[in-house]
C-alpha positions as CSV (number, residue, x, y, z in Angstrom):
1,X,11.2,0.8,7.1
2,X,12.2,1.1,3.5
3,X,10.1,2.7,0.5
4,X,12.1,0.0,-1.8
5,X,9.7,-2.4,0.1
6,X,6.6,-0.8,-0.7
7,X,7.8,-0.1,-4.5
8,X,8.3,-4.2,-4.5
9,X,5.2,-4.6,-2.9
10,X,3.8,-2.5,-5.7
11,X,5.0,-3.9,-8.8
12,X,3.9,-7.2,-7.5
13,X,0.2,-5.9,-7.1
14,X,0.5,-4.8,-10.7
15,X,1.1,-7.9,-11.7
16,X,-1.1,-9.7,-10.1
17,X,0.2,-11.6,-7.5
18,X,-0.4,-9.8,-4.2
19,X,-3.6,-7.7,-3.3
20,X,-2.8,-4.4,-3.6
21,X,-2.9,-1.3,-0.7
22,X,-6.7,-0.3,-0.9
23,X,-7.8,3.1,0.6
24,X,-9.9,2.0,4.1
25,X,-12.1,5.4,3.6
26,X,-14.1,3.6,0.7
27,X,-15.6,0.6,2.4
28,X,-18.7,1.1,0.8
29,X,-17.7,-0.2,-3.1
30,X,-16.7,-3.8,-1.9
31,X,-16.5,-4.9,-5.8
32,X,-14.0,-1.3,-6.6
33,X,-10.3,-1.1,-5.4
34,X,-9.2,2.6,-4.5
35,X,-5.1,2.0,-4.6
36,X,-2.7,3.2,-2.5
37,X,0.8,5.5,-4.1
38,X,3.6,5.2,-1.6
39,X,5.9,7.9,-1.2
40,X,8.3,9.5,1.5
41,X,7.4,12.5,3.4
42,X,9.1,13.6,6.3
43,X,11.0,10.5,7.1
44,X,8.2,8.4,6.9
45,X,6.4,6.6,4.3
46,X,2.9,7.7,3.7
47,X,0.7,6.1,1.3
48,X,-1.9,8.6,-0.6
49,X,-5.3,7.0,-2.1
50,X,-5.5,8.4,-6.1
51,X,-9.0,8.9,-5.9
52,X,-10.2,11.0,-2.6
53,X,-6.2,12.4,-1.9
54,X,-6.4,10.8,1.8
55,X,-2.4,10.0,3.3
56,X,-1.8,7.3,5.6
57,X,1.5,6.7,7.7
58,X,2.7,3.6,6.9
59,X,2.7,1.7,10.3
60,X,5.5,-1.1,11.6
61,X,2.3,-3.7,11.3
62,X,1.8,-2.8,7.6
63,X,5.2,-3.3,7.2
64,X,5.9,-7.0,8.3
65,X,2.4,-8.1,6.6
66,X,3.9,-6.2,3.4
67,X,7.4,-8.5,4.0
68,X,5.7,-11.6,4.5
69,X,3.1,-11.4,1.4
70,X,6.7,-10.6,-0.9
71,X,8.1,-13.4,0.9
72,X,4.7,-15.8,0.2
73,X,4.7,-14.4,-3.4
């Protein structure tokens, strides 16, 4: 895996043309997004919610669906 993916992936959500990484711990606010920070931690990339402070491991599924959404963009 490589953070310049997620930094891509990023940029692309700021702009508006993919959805971007939502936090899954705040399911009950359908209408507010909770974004995702990426960043690299002991070899691996962990994405950190700015509002609660929760980390995630990025996971090898994440990954491709990330690639395919630049691709489709």
């Amino acid at each position: 895996m490589k953070i310049q993916v997620f930094s891509q992936y990023y940029n692309l959500a700021q702009a508006g043309r993919v959805k971007p990484l939502a936090c899954p711990l705040h399911k009950d606010d359908p209408d507010i997004i909770y974004p995702l920070i990426h960043q690299e931690e002991n070899d691996r990339i962990v994405l950190q919610c700015l509002s609660c402070g929760s980390k995630i491991s990025a996971g090898q599924h994440l990954y491709e669906q990330i690639l395919k959404e630049i691709e489709n963009a």
